[in-house]
N, C-alpha and C positions, 0 to 999 in steps of 0.2 A: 395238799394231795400229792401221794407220791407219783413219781415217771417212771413208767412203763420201759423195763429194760428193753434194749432195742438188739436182736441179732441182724445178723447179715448169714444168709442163705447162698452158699455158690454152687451156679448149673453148670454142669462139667461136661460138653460132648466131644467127645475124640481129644486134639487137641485146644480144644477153645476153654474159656472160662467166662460168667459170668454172675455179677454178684448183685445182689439184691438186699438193701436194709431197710428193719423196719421194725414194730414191736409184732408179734404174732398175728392179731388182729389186722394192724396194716397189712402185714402179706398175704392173709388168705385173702383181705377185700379188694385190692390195688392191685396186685400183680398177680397172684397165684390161683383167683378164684375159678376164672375160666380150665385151665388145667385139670384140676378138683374135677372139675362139674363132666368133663371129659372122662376121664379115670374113670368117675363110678356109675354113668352110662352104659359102660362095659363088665362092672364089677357082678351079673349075674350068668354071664357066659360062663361056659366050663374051662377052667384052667385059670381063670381071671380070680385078682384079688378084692377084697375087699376094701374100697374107700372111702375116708372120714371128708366127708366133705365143708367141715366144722370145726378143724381140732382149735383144744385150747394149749395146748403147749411147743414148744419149739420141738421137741420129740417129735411129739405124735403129728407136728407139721409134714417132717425128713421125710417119716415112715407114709405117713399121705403121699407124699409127693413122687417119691421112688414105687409107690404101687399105683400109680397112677401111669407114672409113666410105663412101667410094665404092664399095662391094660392096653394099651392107647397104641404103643410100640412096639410089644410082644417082642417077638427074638429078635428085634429087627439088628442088623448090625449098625455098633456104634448110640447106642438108645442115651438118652440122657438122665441122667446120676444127679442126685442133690444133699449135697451132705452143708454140716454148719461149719461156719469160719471157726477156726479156734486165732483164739486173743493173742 
């Protein structure tokens, strides 16, 4: 059976950084589920985005996770940003 490529996810607020690895699956279930579930709570308000509270790919994780935080944080200053590590 093959292994599940693993990314690393880093959350970026102001100055700080924090990293997170894992295959896709892990980070929705273990670290990033509660986030998600938070996001798309607010994903029927006006001006709010749409969230995958499910994704299968390390994309459609980023794009989760950055509209999430934009639901959740809206203009706030300084909001937190999640982009993927490059190798």
């Amino acid at each position: 059976m093959a292994k599940k490529k693993e990314y690393t996810v880093v959350v970026i607020r102001g100055d700080k950084e924090w990293e997170h690895t894992g295959t896709v699956e892990e980070l929705v279930r273990d670290v990033f589920g509660y986030t998600l579930e938070c996001g798309a709570s607010y994903q029927y308000d006006k001006g709010c985005r749409k969230v995958n509270k499910n994704p299968k790919t390390i994309k459609s994780l980023i794009t989760a996770l950055n509209n999430a935080s934009y639901n959740t944080m809206g203009s706030c200053y300084n909001r937190k940003y999640y982009k993927l590590k490059e190798d």
